[in-house]
C-alpha positions as semicolon CSV with decimal commas, in nm:
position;residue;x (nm);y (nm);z (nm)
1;X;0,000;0,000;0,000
2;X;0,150;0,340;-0,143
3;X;0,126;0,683;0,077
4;X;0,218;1,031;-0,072
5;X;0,546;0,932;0,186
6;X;0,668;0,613;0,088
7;X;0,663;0,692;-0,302
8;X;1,037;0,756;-0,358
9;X;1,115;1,095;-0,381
10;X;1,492;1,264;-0,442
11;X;1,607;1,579;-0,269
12;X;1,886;1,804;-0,387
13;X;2,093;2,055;-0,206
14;X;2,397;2,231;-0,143
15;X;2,560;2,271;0,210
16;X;2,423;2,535;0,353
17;X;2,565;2,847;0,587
18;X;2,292;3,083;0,699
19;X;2,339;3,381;0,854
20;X;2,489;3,720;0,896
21;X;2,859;3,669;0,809
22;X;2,853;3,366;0,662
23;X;2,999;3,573;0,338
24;X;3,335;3,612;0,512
25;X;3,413;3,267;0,531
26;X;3,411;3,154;0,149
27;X;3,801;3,173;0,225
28;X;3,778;2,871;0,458
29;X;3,527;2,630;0,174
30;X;3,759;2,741;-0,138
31;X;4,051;2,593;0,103
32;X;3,888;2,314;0,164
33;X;3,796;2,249;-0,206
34;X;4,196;2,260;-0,310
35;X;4,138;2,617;-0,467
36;X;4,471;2,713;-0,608
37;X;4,339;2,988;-0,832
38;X;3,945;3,110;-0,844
39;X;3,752;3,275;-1,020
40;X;3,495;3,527;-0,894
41;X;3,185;3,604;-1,072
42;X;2,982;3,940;-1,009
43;X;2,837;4,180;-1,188
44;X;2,927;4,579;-1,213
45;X;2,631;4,690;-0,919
46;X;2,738;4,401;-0,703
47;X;3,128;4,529;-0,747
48;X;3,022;4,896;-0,673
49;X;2,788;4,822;-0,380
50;X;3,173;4,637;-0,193
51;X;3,020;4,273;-0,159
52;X;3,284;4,142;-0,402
53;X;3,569;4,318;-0,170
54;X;3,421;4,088;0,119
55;X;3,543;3,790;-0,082
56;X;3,880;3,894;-0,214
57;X;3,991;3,997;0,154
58;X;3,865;3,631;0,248
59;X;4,087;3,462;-0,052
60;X;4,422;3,725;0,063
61;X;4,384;3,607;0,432
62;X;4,453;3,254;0,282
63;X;4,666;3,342;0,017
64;X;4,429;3,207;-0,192
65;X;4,494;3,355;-0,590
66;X;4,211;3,504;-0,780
67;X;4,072;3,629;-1,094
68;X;3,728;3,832;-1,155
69;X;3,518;3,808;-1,406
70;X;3,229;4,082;-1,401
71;X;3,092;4,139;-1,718
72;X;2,735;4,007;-1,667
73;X;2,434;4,156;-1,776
74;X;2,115;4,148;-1,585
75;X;1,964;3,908;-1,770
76;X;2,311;3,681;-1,819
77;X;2,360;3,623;-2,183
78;X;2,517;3,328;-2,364
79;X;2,786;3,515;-2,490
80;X;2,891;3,629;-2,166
81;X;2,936;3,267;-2,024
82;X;3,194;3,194;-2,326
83;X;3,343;3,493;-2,251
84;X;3,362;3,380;-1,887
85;X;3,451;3,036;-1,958
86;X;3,731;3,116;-2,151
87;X;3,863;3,349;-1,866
88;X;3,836;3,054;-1,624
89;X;4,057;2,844;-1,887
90;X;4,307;3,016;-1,992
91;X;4,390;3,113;-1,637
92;X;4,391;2,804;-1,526
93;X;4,115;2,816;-1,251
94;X;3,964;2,573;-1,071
95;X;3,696;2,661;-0,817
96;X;3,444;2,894;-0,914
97;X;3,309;3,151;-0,634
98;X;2,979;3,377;-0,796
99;X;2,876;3,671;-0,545
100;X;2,514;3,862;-0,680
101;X;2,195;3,767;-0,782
102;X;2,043;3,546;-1,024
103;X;2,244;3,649;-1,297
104;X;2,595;3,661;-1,148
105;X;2,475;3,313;-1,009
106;X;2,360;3,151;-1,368
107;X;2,684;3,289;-1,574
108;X;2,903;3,106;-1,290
109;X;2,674;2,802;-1,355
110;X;2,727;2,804;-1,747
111;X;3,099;2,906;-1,722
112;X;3,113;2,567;-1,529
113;X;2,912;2,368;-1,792
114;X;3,101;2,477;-2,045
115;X;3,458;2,507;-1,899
116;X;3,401;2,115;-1,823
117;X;3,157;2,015;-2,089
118;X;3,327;2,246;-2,386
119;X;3,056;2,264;-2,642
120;X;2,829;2,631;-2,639
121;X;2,624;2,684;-2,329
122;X;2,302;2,681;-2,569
123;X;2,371;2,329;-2,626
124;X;2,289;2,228;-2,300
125;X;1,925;2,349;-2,253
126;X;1,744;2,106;-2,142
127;X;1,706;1,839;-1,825
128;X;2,018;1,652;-1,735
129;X;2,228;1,756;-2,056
130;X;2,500;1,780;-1,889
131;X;2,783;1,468;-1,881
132;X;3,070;1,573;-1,715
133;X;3,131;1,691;-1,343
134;X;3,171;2,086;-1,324
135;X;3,449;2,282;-1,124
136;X;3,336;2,343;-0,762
137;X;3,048;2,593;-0,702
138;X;3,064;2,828;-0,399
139;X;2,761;3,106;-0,387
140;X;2,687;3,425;-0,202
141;X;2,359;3,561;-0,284
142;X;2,308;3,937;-0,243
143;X;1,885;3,920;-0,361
144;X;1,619;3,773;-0,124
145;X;1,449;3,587;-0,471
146;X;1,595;3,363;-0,723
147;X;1,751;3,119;-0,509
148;X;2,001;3,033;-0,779
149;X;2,246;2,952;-0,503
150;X;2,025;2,661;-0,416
151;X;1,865;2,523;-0,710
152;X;1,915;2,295;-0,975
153;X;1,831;2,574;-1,246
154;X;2,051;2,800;-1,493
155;X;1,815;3,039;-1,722
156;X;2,070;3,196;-2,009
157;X;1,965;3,463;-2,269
158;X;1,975;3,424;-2,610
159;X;1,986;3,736;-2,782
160;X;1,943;3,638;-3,109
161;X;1,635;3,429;-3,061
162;X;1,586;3,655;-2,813
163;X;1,458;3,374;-2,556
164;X;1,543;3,214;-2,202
165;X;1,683;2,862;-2,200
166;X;1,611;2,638;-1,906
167;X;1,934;2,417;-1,838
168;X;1,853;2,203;-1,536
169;X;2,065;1,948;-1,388
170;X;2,187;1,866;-1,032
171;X;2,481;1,882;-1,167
172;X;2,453;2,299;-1,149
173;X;2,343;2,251;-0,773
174;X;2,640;2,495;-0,595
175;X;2,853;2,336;-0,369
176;X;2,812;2,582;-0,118
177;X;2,548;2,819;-0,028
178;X;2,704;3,137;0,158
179;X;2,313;3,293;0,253
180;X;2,432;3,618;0,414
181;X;2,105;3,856;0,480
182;X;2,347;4,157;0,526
183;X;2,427;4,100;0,185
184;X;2,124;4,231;0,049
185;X;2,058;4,610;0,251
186;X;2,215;4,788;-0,082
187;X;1,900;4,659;-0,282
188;X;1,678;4,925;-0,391
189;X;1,292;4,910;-0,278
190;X;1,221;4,823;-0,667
191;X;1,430;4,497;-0,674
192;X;1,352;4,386;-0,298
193;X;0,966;4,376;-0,417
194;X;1,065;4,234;-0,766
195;X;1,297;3,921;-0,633
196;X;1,082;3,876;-0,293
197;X;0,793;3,788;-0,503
198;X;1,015;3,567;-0,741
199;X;1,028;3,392;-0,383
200;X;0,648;3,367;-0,362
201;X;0,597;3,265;-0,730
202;X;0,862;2,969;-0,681
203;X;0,735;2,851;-0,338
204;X;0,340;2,902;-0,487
205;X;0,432;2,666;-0,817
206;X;0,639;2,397;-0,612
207;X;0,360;2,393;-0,387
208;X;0,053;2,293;-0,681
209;X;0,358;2,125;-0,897
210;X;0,258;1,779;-1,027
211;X;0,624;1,667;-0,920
212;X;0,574;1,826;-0,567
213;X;0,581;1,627;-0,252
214;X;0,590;1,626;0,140
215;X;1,006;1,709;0,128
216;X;0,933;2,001;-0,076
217;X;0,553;2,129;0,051
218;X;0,692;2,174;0,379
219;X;0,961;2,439;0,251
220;X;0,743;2,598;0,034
221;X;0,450;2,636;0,272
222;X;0,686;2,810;0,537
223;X;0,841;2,990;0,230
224;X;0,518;3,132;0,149
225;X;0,452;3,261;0,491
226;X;0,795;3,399;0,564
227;X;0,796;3,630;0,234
228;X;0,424;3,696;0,232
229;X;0,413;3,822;0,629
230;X;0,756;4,008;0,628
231;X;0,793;4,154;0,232
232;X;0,562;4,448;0,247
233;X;0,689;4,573;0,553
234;X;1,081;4,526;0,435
235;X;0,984;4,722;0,135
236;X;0,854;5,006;0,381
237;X;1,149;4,995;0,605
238;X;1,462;4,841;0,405
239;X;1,734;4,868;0,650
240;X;1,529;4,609;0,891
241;X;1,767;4,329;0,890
242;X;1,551;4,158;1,094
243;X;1,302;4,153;0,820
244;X;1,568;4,075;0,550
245;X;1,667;3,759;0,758
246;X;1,319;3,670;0,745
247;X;1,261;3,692;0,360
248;X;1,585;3,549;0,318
249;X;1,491;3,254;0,477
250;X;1,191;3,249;0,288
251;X;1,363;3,244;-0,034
252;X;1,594;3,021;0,048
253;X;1,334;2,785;0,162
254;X;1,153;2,853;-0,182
255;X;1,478;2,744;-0,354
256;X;1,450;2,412;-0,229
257;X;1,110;2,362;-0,313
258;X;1,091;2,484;-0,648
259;X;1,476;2,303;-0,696
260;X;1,286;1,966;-0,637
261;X;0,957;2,057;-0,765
262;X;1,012;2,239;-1,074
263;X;0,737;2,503;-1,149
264;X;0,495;2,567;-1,345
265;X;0,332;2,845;-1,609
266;X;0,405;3,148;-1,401
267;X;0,819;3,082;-1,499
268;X;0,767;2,912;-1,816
269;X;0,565;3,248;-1,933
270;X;0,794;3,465;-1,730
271;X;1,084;3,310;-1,942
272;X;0,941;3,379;-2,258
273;X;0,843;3,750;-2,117
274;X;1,197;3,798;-2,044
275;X;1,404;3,653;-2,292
276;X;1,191;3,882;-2,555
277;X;1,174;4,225;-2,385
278;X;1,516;4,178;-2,081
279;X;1,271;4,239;-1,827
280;X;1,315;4,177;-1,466
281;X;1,235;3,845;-1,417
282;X;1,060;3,897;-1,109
283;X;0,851;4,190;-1,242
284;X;0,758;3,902;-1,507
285;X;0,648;3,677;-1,263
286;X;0,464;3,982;-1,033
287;X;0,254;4,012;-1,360
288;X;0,161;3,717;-1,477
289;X;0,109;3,558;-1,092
290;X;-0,283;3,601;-1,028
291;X;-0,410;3,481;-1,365
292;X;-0,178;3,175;-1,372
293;X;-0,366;3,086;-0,994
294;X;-0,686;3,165;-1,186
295;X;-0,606;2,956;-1,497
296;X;-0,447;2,625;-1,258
297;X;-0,720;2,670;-0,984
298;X;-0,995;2,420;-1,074
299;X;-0,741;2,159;-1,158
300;X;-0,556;2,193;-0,819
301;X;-0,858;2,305;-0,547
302;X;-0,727;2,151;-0,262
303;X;-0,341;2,309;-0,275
304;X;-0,493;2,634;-0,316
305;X;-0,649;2,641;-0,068
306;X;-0,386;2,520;0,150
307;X;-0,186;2,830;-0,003
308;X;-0,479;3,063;0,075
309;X;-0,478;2,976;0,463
310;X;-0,116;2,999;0,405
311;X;-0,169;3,343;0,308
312;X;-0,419;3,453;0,635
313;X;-0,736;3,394;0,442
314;X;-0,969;3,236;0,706
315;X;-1,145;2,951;0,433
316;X;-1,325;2,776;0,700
317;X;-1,701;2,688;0,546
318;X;-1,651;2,912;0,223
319;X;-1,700;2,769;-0,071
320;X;-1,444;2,746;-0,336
321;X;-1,526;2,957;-0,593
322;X;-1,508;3,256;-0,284
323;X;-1,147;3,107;-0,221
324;X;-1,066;3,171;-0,570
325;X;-1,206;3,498;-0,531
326;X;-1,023;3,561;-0,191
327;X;-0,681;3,410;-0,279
328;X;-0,638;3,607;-0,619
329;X;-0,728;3,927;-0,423
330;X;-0,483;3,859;-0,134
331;X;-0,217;3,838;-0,429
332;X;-0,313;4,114;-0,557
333;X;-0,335;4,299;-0,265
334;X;0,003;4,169;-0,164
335;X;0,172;4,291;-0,469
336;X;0,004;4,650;-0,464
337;X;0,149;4,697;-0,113
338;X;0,483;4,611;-0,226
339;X;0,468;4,862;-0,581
340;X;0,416;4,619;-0,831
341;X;0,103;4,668;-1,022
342;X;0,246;4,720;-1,372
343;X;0,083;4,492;-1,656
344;X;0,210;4,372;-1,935
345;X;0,135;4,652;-2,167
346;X;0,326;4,897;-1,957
347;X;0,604;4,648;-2,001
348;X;0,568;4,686;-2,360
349;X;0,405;4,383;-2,518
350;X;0,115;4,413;-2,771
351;X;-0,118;4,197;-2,833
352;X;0,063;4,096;-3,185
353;X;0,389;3,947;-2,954
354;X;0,118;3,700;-2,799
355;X;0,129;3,378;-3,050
356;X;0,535;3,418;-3,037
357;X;0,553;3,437;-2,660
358;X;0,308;3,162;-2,630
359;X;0,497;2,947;-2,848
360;X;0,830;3,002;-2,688
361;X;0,637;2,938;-2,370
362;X;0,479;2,623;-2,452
363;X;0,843;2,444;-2,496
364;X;0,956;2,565;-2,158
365;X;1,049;2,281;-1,944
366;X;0,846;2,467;-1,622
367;X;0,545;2,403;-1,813
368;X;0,581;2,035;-1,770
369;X;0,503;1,987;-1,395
370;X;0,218;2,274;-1,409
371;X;-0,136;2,148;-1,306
372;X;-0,309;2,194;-1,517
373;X;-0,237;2,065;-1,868
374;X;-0,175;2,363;-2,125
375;X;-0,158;2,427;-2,509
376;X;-0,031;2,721;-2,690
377;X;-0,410;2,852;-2,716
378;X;-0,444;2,863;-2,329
379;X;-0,120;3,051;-2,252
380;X;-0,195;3,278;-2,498
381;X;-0,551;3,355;-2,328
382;X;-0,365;3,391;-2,003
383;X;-0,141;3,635;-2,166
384;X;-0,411;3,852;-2,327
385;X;-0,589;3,858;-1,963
386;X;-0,245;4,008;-1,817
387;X;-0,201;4,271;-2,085
């Protein structure tokens, strides 16, 4: 007799430090990894804002040598992983330490692909495309959202199709997660709302995933409260590093879910969204969220309304076309306190990019473990409802 429990399930993860701090002792993990030289990847902001100075004067104290690589783009872009790949060759690196958000994080993930896969990075979208073990990973988030430094996930840019590729493979699962909360005070109030809902999405689609499970509904449940009960007030008062432990955690805990669970429609749109128009990807997701919930709703009743008690609604004897009702308003409530009410025609798509987006959409790997079943006509409705 099979339970939910004794179906076998897989769980993957880095080793984790959490904390205020924990940035100062990448030192100590590239030592213990036989670092002889590394190479750092960051991106201009992250250099500026003095995070990446936290890491050198970690590698001097153990006369650890290293190289940096910072020419990453927001959205990283496949050219930039060559570029970086090449760097980590030809000086003959061999642990790779990334320090910045998502994109910092997914460049350091492709430079590894490719430095030990050779080959193009493009060439590995795609689940498990990836054959040959990749230089050590050690990662120091400085966003509270895209959990890159615990997930099995690396979204590139392609800027001549002009699309996000999915490359997913534990293989891209960091060695080390640095999670330092003080890292993340010089956001601005624009990207703390942007990449704490990217922390909501993820822990909302591992949650009603068709590959989700009790090892990852328990981190995305708690993920879910953590960002929605401390967000709005961090973006209201963002030197509260009380509050940025807090939605730290949440991501974090959201990484793990959505690492084992995939996602769902929400990302695979979002990817589309971004690829085409090098949008934030969590103002992507901010848009698309509540019309995703109301497309998957019917065909996952019972999650969402675990999600809505989750969120404070009281459901107790209301029927479940009010939950519907209640939990898309409590989203969208949720994102109006923290600024993001843009749609997608202020982000500049027209109803004419529709059929392209859907179709780029459609072949996303997130759209795989979404509830509810989708074909390019559906995504494109959802699409039209968000412009």
């Amino acid at each position: 007799m099979s339970s939910p429990i004794s179906n076998l399930r897989k769980f993957v993860s880095p080793e984790i430090i959490f904390g205020a701090g924990a940035r100062k002792t990448v030192g100590n993990f590239a030592r213990t990894f036989g670092a002889n030289r590394v190479l750092i990847v960051s991106d201009p902001g992250v250099l500026a804002a003095g995070w990446v100075a936290d890491v050198e004067a970690s590698l001097r104290e153990l006369d650890i040598d290293y190289r940096l690589f910072t020419d990453v783009s927001p959205n990283p872009r496949s050219e930039e992983v060559m570029r970086g790949a090449e760097r980590y060759l030809s000086e003959n690196c061999n642990v790779i330490v990334a320090i910045g958000g998502g994109s910092p994080m997914d460049c350091a993930k492709g430079i590894g692909i490719v430095s030990a896969n050779r080959g193009h990075i493009l060439s590995f979208e795609g689940v498990d495309q990836i054959h040959a073990p990749i230089p050590p990973l050690i990662f120091i988030p400085t966003t509270a959202g895209t959990s890159a430094d615990v997930s099995q996930f690396a979204i590139i840019s392609d800027q001549q199709s002009r699309n996000k590729i999915s490359i997913i493979s534990k293989a891209v699962v960091p060695d080390v997660s640095l999670i330092d909360p003080e890292t993340t005070v010089t956001m601005d109030p624009f990207l703390t709302a942007c990449t704490g809902v990217d922390a909501l999405v993820h822990a909302i689609e591992a949650f009603v995933s068709t590959a989700s499970g009790p090892l990852t509904d328990m981190h995305a449940l708690e993920a879910i409260k953590l960002v929605s009960d401390n967000l709005p007030a961090l973006v209201a008062n963002p030197n509260d590093l009380v509050l940025r432990e807090q939605v730290m955690l949440g991501s974090m805990k959201a990484g793990l879910a959505f690492s084992n669970a995939i996602l769902g429609a929400v990302h695979a749109m979002s990817h589309s969204l971004g690829g085409y128009l090098d949008l934030p990807h969590g103002l992507c997701n901010s848009i698309l969220l509540e019309h995703v919930i109301d497309f998957n709703y019917n065909s996952a009743e019972d999650k969402f309304k675990v999600v809505a008690d989750t969120l404070g609604i009281d459901t107790r004897g209301m029927p479940s076309t009010r939950i519907r009702r209640e939990l898309i308003q409590r989203v969208s409530t949720l994102k109006s306190d923290v600024g993001l009410t843009q749609r997608l025609k202020e982000a500049g798509v027209s109803s004419s990019d529709i059929p392209m987006l859907s179709h780029k959409a459609i072949k996303d790997p997130c759209i795989l473990t979404n509830p509810r079943k989708s074909n390019k006509r559906d995504v494109e409705v959802v699409y039209e409802e968000a412009l």
